[in-house]
C-alpha positions as CSV (number, residue, x, y, z in Angstrom):
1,X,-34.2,-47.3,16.6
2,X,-36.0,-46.7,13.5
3,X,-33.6,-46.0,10.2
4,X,-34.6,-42.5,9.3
5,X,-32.6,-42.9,6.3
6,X,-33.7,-46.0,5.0
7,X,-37.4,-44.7,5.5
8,X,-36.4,-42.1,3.4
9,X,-35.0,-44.2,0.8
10,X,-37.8,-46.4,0.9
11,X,-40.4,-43.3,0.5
12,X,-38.2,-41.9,-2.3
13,X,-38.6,-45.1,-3.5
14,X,-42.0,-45.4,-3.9
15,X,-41.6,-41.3,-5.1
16,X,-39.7,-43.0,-8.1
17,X,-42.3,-45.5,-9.2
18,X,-45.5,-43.2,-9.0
19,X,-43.6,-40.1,-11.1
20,X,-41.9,-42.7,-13.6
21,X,-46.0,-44.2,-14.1
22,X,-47.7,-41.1,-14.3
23,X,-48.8,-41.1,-10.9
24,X,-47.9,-37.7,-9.6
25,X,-46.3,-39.1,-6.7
26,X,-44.7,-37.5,-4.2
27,X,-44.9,-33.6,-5.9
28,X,-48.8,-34.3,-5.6
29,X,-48.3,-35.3,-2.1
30,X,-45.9,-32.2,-1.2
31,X,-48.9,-30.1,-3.1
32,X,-51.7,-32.2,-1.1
33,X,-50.8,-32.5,2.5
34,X,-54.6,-34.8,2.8
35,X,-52.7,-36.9,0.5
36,X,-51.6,-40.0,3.0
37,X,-49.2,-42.6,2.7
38,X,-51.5,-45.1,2.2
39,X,-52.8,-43.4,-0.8
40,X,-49.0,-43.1,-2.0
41,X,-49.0,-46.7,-1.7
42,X,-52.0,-47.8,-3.2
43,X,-51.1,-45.7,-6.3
44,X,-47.8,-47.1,-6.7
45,X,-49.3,-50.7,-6.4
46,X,-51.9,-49.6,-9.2
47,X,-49.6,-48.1,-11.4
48,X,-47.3,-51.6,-11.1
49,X,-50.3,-53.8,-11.5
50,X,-51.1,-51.4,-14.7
51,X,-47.4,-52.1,-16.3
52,X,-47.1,-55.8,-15.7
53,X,-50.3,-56.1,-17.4
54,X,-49.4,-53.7,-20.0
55,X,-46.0,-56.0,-20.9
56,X,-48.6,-59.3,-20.6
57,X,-50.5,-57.1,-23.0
58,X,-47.0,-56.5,-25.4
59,X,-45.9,-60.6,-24.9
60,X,-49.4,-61.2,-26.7
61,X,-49.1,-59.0,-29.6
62,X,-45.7,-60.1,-30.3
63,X,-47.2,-63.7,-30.6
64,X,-49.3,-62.0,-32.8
65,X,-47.0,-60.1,-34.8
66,X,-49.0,-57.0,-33.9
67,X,-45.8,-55.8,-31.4
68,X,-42.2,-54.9,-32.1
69,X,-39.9,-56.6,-29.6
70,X,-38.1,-54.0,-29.0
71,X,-40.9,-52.2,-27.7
72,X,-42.3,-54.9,-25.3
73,X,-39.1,-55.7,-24.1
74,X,-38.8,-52.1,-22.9
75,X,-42.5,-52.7,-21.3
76,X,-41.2,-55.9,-19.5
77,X,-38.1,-54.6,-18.1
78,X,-40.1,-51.1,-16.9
79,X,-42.9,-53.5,-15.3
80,X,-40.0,-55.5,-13.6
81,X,-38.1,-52.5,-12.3
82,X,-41.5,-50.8,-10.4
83,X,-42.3,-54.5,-9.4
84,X,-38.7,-54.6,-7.5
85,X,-39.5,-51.3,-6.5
86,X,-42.3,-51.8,-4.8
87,X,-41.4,-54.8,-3.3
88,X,-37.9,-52.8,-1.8
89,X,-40.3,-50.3,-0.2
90,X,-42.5,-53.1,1.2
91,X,-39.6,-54.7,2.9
92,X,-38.4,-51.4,4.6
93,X,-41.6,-50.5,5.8
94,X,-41.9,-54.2,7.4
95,X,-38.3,-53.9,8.4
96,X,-39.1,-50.4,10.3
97,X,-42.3,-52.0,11.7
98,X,-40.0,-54.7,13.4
99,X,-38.0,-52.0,14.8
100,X,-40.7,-50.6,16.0
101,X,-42.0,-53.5,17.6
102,X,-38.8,-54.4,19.6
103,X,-38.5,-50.9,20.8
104,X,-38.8,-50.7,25.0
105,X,-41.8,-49.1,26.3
């Protein structure tokens, strides 16, 4: 059987990492019912593809003296938090797809 509550965790989860990037996340999705999952997906991949590139972005000026360390260090740990993030909610979605997948017809 399918864990209802780690699905909801999982789309929590992914609620998390689109509000904390300025996604709208699930509040849109609650306002939008046409919004689908997938789309809550994509965004959060975009929005985590958008920090790790922002703190790439911050390691370079701090090379360059144009950063605070500080600051990018903030940038790093906020790209490596929505990266985990993501990657949590991918594993419960493949981990509910298995369940699926072994349940009798």
């Amino acid at each position: 059987m399918v864990d209802v509550r780690a699905a909801t965790q999982a789309y929590n989860a992914l609620g998390q990492v689109t509000n904390g990037a300025g996604g709208g996340g699930l509040d849109r999705a609650a306002q939008d019912p046409a919004t689908s999952f997938s789309e809550l997906v994509t965004r959060a991949i975009s929005d985590t593809a958008s920090a790790v590139k922002q703190s790439e972005k911050g390691t370079v000026d701090v090379v360059t003296g144009k950063a605070e360390v500080a600051d990018v260090v903030t940038a790093v740990n906020n790209a490596e938090l929505a990266l985990d993030t993501v990657v949590a909610v991918r594993d419960k979605i493949i981990s509910a797809y298995q369940e699926i997948l072994r349940m009798p017809i």
